[in-house]
N, CA and C atoms as an extended XYZ file, in Angstrom:
531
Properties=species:S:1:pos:R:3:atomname:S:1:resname:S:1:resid:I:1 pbc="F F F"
N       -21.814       17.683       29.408 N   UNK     1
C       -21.155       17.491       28.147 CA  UNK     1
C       -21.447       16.089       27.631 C   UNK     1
N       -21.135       16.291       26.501 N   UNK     2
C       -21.350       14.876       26.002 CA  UNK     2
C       -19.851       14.642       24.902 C   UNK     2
N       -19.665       13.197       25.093 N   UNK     3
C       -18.079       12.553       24.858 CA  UNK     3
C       -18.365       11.282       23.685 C   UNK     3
N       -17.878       11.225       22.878 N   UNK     4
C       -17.756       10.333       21.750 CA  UNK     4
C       -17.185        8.829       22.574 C   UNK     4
N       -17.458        8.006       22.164 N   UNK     5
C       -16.843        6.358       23.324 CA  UNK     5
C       -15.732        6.304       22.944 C   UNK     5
N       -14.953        6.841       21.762 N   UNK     6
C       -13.178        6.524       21.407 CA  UNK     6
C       -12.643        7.775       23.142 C   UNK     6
N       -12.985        8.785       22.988 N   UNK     7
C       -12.477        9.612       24.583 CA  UNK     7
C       -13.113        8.990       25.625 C   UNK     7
N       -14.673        8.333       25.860 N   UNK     8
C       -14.707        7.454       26.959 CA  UNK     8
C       -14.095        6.429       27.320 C   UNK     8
N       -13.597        5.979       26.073 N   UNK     9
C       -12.986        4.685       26.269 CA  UNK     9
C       -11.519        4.729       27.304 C   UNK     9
N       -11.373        6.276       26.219 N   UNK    10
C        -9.684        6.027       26.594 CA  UNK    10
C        -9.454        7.156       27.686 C   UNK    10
N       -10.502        7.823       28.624 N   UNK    11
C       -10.494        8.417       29.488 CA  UNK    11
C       -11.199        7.807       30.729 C   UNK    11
N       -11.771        6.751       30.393 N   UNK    12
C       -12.659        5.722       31.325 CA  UNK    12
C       -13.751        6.586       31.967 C   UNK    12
N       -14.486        7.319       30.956 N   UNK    13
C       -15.396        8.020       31.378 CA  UNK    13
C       -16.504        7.092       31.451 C   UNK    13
N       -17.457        7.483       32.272 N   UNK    14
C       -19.092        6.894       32.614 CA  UNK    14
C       -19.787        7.823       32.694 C   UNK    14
N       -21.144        7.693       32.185 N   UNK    15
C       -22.159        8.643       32.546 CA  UNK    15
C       -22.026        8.814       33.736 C   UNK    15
N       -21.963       10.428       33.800 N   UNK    16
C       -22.328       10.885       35.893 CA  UNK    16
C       -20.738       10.887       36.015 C   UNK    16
N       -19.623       10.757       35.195 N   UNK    17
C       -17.814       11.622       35.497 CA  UNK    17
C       -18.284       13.035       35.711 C   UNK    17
N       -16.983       13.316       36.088 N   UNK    18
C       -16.594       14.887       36.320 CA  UNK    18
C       -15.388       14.721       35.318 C   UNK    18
N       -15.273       15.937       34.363 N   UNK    19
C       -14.202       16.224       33.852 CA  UNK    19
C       -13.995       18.023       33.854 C   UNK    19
N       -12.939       17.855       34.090 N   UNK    20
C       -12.220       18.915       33.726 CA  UNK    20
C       -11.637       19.715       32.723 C   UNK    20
N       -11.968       20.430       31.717 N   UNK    21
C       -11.598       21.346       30.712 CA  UNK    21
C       -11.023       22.715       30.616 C   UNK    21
N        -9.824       22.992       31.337 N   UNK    22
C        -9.308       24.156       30.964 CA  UNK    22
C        -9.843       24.865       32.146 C   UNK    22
N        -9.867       24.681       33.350 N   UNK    23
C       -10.247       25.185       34.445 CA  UNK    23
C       -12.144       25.536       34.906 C   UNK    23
N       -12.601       24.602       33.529 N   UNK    24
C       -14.348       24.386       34.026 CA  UNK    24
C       -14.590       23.287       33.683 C   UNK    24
N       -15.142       22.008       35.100 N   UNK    25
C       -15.995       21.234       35.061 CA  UNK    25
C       -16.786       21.401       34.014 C   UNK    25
N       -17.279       20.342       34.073 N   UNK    26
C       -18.219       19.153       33.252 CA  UNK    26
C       -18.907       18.154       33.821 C   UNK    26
N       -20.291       17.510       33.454 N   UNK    27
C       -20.677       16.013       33.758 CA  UNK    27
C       -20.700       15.236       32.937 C   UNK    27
N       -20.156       14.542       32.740 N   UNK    28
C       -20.569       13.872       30.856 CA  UNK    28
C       -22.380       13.478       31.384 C   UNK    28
N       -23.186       13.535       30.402 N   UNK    29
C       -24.498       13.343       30.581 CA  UNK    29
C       -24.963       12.254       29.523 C   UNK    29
N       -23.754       11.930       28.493 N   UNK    30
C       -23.838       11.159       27.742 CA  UNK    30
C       -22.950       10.815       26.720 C   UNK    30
N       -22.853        9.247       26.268 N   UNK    31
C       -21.382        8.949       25.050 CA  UNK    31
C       -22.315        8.681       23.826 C   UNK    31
N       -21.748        9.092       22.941 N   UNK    32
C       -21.872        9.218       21.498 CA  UNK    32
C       -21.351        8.335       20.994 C   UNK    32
N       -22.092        8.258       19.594 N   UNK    33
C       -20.395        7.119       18.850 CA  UNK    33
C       -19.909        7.771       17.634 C   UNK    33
N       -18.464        7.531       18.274 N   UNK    34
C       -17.863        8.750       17.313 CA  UNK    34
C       -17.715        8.718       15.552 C   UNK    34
N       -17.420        9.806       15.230 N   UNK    35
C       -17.762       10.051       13.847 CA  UNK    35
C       -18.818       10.986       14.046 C   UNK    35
N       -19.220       11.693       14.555 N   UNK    36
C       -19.907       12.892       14.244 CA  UNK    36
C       -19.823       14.524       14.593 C   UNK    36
N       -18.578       14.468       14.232 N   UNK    37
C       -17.605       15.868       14.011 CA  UNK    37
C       -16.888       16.373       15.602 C   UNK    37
N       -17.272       15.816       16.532 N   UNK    38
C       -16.668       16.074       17.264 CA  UNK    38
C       -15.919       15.534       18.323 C   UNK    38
N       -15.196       15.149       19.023 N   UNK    39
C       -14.929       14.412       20.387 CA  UNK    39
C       -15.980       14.662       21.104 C   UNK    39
N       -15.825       15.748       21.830 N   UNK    40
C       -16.495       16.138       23.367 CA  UNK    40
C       -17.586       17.483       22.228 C   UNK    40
N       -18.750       17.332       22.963 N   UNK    41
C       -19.496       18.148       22.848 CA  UNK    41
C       -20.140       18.984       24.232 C   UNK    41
N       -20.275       20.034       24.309 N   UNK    42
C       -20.473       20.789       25.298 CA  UNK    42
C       -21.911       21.877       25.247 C   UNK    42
N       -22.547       21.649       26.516 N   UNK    43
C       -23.729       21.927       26.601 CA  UNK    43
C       -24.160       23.854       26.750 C   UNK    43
N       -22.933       24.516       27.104 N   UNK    44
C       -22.461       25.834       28.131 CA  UNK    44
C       -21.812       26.374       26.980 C   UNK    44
N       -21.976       27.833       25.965 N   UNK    45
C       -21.675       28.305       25.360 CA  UNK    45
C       -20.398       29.002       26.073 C   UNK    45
N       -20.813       29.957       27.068 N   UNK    46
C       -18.970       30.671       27.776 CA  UNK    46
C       -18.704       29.512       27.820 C   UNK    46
N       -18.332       28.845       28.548 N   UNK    47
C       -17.086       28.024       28.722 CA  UNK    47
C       -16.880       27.511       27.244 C   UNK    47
N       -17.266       26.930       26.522 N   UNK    48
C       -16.865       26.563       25.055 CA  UNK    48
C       -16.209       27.347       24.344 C   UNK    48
N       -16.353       29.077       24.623 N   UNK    49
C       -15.997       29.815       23.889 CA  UNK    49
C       -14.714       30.053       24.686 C   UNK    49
N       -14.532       30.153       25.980 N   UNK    50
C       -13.105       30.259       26.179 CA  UNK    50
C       -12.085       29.330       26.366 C   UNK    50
N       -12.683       28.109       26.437 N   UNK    51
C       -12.000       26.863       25.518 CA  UNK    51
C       -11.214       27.236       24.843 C   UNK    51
N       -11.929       28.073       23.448 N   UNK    52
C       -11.476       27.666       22.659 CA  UNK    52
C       -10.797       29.338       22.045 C   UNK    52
N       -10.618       30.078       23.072 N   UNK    53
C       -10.534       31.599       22.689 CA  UNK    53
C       -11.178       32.152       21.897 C   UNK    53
N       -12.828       31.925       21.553 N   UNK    54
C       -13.204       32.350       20.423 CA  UNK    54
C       -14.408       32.997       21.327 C   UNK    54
N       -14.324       34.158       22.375 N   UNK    55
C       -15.169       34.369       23.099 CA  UNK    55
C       -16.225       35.591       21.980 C   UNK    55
N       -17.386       35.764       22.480 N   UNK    56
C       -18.434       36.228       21.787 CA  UNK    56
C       -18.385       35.748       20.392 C   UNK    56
N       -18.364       34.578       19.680 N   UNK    57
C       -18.265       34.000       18.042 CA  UNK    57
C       -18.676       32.193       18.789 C   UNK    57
N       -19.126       32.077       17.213 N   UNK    58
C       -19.970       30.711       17.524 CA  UNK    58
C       -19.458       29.911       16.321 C   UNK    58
N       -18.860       29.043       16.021 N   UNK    59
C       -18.719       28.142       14.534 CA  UNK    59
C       -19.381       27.396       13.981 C   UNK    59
N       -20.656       26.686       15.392 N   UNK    60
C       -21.255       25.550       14.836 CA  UNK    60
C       -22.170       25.274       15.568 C   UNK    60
N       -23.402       25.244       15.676 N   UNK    61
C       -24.365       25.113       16.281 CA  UNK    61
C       -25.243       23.641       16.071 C   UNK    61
N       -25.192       22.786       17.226 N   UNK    62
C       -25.764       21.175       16.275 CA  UNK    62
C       -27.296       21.762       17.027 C   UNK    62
N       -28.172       21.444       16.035 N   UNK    63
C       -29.690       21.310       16.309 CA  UNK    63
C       -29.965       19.587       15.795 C   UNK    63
N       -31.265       19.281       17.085 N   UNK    64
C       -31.528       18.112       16.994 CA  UNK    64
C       -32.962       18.548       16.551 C   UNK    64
N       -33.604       17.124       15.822 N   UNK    65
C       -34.577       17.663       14.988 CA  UNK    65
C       -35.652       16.840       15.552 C   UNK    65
N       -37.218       16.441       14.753 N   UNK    66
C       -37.779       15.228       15.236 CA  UNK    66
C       -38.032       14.406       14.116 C   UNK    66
N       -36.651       14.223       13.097 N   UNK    67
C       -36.643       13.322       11.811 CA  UNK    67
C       -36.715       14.307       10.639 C   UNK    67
N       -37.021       15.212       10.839 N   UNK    68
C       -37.585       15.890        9.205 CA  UNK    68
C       -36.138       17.318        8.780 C   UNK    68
N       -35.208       17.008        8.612 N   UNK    69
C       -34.064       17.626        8.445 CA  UNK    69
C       -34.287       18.770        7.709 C   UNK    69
N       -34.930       18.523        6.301 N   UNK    70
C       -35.289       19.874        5.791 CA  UNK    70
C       -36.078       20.847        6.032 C   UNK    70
N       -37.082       20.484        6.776 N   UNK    71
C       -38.171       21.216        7.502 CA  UNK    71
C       -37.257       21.896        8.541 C   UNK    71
N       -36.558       21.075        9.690 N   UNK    72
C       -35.511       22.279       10.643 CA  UNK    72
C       -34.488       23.384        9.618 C   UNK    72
N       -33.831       22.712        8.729 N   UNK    73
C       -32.948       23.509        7.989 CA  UNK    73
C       -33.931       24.932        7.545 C   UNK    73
N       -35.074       24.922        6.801 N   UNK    74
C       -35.768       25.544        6.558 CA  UNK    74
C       -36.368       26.695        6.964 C   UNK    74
N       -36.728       25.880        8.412 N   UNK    75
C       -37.195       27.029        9.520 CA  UNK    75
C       -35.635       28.017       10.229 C   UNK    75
N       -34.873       27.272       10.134 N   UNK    76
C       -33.306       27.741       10.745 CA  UNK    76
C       -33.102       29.310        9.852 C   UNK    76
N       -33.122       28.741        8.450 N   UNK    77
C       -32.873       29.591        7.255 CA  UNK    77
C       -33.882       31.092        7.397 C   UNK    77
N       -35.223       30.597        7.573 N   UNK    78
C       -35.868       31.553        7.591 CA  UNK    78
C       -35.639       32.029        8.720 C   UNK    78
N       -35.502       31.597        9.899 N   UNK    79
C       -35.199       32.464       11.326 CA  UNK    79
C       -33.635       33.047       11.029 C   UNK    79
N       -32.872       32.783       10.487 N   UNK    80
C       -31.770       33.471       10.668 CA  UNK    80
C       -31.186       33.606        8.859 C   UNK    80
N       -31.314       34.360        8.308 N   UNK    81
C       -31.270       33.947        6.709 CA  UNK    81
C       -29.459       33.934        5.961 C   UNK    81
N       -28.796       34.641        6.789 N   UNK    82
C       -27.734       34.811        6.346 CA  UNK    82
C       -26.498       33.758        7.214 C   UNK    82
N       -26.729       32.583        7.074 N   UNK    83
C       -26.590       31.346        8.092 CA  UNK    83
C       -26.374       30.215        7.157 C   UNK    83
N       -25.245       29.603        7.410 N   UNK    84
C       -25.032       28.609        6.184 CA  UNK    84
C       -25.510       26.940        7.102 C   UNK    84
N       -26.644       26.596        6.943 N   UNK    85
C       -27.446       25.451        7.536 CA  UNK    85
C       -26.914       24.425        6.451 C   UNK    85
N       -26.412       23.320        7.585 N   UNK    86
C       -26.076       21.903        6.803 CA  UNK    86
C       -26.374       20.800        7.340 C   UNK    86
N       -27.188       20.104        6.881 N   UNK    87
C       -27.333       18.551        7.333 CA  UNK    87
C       -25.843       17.966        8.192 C   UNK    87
N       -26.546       16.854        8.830 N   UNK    88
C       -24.952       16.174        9.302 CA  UNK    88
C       -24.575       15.534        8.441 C   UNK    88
N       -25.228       15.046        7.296 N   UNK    89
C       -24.318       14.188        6.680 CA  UNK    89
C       -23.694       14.880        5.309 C   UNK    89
N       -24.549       16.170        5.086 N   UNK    90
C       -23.491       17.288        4.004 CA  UNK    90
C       -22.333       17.142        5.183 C   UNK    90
N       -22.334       17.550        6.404 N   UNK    91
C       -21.157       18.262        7.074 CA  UNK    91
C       -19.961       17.184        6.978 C   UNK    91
N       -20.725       15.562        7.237 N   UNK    92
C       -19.507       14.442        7.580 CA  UNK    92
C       -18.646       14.434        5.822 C   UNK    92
N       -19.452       14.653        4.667 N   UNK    93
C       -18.945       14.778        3.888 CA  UNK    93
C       -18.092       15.438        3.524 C   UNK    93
N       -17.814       16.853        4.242 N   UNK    94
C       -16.955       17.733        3.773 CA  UNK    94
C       -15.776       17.312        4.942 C   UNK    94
N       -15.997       16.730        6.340 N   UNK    95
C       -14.470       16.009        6.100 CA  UNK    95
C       -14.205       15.091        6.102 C   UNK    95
N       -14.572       14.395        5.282 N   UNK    96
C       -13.747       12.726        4.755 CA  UNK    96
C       -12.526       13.246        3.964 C   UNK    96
N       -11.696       12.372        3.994 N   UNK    97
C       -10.267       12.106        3.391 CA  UNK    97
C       -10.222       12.560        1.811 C   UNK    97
N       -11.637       12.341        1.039 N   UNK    98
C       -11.664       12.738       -0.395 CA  UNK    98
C       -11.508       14.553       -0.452 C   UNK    98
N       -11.892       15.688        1.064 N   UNK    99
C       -12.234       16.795        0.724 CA  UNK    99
C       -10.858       17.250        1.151 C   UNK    99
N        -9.881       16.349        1.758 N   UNK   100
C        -9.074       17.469        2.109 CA  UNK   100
C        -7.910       17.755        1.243 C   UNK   100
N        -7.518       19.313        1.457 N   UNK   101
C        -7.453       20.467        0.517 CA  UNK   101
C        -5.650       19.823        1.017 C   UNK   101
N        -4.951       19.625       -0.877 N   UNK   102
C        -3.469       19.014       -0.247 CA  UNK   102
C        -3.173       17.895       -0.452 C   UNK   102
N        -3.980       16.773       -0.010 N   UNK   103
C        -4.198       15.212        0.347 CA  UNK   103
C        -3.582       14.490       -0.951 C   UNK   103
N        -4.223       14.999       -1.509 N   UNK   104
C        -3.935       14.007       -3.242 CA  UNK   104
C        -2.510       14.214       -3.771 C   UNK   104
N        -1.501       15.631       -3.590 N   UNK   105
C        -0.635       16.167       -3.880 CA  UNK   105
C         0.564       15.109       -2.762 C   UNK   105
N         0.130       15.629       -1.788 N   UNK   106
C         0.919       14.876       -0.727 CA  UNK   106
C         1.081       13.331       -1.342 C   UNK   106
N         0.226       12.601       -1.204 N   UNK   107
C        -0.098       11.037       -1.739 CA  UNK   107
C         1.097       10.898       -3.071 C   UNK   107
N         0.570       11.812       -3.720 N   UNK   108
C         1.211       11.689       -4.901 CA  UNK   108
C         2.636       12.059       -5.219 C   UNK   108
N         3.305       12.789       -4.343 N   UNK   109
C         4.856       12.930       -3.922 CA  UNK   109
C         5.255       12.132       -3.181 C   UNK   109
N         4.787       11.030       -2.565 N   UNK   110
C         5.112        9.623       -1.529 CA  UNK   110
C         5.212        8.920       -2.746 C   UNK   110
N         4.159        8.873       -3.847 N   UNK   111
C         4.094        7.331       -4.085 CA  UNK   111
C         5.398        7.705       -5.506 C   UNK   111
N         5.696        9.219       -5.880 N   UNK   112
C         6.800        9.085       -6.888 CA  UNK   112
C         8.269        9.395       -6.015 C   UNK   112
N         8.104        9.478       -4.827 N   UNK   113
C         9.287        9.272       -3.963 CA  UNK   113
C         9.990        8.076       -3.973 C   UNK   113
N         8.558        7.227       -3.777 N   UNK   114
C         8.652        5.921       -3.454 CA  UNK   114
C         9.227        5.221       -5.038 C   UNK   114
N         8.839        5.521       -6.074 N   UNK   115
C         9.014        4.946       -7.351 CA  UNK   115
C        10.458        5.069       -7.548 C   UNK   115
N        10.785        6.219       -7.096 N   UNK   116
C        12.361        6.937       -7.886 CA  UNK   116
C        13.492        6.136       -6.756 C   UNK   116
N        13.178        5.801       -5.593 N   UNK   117
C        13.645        5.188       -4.615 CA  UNK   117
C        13.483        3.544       -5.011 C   UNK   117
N        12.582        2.938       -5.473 N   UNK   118
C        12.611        1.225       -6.225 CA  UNK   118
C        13.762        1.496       -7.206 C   UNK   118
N        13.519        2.416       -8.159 N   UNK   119
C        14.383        2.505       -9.611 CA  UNK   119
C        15.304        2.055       -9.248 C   UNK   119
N        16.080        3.290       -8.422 N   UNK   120
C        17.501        2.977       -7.877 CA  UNK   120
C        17.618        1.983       -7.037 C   UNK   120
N        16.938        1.682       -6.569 N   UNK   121
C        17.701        0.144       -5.905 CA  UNK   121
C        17.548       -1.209       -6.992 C   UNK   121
N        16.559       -0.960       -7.533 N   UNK   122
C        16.787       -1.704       -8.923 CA  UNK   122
C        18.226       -1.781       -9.461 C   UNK   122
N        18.205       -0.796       -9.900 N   UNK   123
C        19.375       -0.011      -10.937 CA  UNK   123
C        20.510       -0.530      -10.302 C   UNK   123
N        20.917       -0.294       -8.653 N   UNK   124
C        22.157       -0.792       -7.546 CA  UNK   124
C        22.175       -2.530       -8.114 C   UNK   124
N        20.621       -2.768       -7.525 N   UNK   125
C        21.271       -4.941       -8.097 CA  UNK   125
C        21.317       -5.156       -9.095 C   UNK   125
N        20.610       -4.422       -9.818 N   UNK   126
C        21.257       -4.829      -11.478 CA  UNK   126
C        22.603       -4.990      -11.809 C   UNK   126
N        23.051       -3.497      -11.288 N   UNK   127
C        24.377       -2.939      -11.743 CA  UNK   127
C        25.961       -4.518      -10.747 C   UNK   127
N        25.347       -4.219       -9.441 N   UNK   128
C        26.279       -5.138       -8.472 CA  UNK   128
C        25.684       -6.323       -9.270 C   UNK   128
N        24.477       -7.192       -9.648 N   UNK   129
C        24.854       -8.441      -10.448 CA  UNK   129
C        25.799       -8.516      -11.400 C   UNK   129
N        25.563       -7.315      -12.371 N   UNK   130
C        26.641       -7.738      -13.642 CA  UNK   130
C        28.095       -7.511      -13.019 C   UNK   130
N        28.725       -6.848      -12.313 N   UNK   131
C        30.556       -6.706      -11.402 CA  UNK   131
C        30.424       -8.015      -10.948 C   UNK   131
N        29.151       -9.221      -10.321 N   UNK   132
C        29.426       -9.949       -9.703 CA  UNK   132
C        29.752      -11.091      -10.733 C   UNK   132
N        29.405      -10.935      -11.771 N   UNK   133
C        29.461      -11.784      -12.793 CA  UNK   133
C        29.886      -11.778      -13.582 C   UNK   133
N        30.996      -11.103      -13.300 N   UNK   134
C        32.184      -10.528      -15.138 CA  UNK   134
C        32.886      -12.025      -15.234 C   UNK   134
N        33.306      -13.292      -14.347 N   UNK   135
C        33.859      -14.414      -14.858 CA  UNK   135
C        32.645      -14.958      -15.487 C   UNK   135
N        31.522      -15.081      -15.065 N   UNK   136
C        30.797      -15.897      -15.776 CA  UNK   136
C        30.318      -15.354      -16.828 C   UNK   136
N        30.317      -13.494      -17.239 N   UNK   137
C        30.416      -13.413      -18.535 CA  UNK   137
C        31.521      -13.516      -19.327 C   UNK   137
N        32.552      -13.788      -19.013 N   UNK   138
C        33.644      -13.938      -19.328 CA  UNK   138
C        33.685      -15.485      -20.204 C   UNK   138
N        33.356      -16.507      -19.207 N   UNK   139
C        33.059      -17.747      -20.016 CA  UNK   139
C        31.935      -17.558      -20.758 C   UNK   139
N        30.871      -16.737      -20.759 N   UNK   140
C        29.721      -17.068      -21.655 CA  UNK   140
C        30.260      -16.736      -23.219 C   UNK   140
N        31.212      -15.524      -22.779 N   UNK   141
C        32.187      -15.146      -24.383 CA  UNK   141
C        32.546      -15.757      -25.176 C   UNK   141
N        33.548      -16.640      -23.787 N   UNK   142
C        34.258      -17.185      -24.864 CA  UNK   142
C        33.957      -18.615      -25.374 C   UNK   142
N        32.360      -18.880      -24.677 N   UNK   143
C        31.509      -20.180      -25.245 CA  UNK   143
C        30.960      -19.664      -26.629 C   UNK   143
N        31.106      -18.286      -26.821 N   UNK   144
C        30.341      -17.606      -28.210 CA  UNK   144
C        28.951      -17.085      -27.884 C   UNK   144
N        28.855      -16.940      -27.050 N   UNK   145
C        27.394      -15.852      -26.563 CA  UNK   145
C        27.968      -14.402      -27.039 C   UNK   145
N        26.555      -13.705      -27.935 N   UNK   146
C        26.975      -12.248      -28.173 CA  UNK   146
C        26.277      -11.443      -27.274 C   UNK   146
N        26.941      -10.569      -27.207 N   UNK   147
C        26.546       -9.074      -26.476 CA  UNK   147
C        24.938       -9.095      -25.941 C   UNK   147
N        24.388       -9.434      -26.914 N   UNK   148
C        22.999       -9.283      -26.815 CA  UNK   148
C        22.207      -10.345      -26.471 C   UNK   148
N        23.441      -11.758      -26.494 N   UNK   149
C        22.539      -13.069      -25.827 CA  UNK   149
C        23.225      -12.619      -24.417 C   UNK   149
N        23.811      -12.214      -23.912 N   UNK   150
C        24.126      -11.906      -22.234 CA  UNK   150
C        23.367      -11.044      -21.665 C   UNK   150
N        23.373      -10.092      -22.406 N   UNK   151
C        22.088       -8.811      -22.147 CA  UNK   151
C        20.756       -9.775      -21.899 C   UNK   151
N        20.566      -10.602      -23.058 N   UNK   152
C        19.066      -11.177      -22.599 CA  UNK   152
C        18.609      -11.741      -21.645 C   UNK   152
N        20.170      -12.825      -21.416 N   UNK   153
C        20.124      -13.397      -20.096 CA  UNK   153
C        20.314      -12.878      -18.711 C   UNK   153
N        20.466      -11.435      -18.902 N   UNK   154
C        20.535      -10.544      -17.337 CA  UNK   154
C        19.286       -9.619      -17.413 C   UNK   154
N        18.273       -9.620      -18.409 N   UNK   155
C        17.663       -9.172      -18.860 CA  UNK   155
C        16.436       -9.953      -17.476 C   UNK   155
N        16.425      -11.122      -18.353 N   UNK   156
C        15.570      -12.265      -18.400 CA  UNK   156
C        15.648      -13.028      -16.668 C   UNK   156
N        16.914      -12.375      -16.050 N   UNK   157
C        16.953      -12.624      -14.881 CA  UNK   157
C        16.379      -11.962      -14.041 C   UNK   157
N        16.539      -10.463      -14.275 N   UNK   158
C        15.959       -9.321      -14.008 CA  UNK   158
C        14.469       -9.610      -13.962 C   UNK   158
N        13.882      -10.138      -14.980 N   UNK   159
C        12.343      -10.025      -14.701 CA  UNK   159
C        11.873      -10.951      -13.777 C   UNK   159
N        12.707      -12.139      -13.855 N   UNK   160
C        12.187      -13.204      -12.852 CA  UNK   160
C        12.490      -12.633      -11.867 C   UNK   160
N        13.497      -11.878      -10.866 N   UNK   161
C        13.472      -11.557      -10.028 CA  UNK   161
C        12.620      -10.437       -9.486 C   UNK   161
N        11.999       -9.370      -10.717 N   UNK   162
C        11.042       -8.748      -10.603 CA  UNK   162
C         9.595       -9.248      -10.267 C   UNK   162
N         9.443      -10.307      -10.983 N   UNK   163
C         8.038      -10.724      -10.766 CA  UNK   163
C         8.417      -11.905       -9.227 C   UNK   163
N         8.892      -12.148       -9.149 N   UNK   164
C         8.327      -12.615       -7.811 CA  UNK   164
C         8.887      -11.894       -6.479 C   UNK   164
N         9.506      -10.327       -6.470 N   UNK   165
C         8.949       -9.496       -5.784 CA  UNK   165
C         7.703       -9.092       -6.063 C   UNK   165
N         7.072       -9.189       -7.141 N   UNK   166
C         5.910       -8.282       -7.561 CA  UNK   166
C         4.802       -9.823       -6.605 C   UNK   166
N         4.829      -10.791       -6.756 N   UNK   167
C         4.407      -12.203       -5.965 CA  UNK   167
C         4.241      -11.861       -4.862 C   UNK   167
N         5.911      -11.514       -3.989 N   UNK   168
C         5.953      -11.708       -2.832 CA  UNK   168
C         5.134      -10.674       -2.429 C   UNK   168
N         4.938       -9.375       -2.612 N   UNK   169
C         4.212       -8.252       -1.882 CA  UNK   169
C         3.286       -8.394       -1.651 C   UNK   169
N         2.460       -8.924       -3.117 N   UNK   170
C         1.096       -8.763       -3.055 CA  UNK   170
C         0.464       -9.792       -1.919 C   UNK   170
N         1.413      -11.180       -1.680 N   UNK   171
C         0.832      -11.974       -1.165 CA  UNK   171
C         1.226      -11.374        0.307 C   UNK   171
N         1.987      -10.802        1.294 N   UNK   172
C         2.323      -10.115        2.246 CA  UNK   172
C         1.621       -9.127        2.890 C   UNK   172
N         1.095       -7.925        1.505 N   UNK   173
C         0.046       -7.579        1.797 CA  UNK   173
C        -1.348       -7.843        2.191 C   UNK   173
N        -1.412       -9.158        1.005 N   UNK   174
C        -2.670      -10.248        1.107 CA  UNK   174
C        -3.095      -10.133        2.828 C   UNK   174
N        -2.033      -10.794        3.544 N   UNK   175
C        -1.861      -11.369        4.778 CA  UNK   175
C        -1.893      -10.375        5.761 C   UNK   175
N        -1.324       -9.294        5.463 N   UNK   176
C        -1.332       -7.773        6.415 CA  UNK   176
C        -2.867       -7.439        6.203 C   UNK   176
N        -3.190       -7.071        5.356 N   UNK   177
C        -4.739       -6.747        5.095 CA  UNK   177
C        -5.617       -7.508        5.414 C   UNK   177
């Protein structure tokens, strides 16, 4: 078999292990580096197939070539015609993070979860500033501030305190990233 180095790593495999899969040995004969569709690759069709309960059926067949990809695809096609032949790097494409089916929907119910969840805690310190401050609107009254110069000034507080959360993140993130 052959093992991607993220499972050698973290199985402390070496060329020339014995592993065990579901009641059939293995030798690893070689590590890969991963990213190319699989963990463990396996040399022994039965045992792969009852791995994986998919006995007499095949999903994926890797052919190695000698550089000329379309020329194997080609000959593949014509030896077997009703056979959907794909490069490895069509295949790595179809699963990156952009293909999967869901992904964007999901993302996009976090990040208006996340929005409707700021509002309201917005909305909470807004609301607990002005109860915390009914004496000091109280004197702003009766200094002759109207309705709408107090509004401005809780307004105007509001944003300063907005923008340097909007400061603090980015620079936090800055530092996380």
């Amino acid at each position: 078999m052959l093992a991607d180095d993220l499972v050698a790593h973290s199985k402390h495999l070496k060329v020339g292990s014995v592993v065990t899969l579901v009641d059939h040995q293995f030798v690893v004969c070689g590590i890969v580096l991963h990213g190319k569709g699989a963990r463990v690759f396996l040399s022994r069709l039965p045992p792969a197939q009852y791995i994986q309960s998919a006995e007499g059926r095949v999903s994926m067949f890797y052919v190695r070539s000698d550089g000329n990809t379309e020329a194997a695809r080609a000959e593949i096609v014509k030896l077997v015609p009703d056979s959907k032949v794909q490069s490895m790097a069509e295949y790595l494409t179809l699963i990156s993070s952009t293909n999967l089916p869901g992904l964007n929907p999901f993302i996009r119910s976090f990040v208006g979860l996340g929005v409707a969840i700021s509002f309201l805690v917005v909305l909470l310190t807004m609301h607990t500033l002005v109860l915390e401050r009914t004496r000091e609107i109280g004197i702003m009254k009766a200094l002759g501030f109207s309705k709408l110069e107090v509004c401005g000034l809780i307004a105007v507080e509001a944003l300063v305190m907005a923008g340097l959360a909007v400061a603090v993140g980015l620079v936090l993130t800055g530092l996380i990233l």
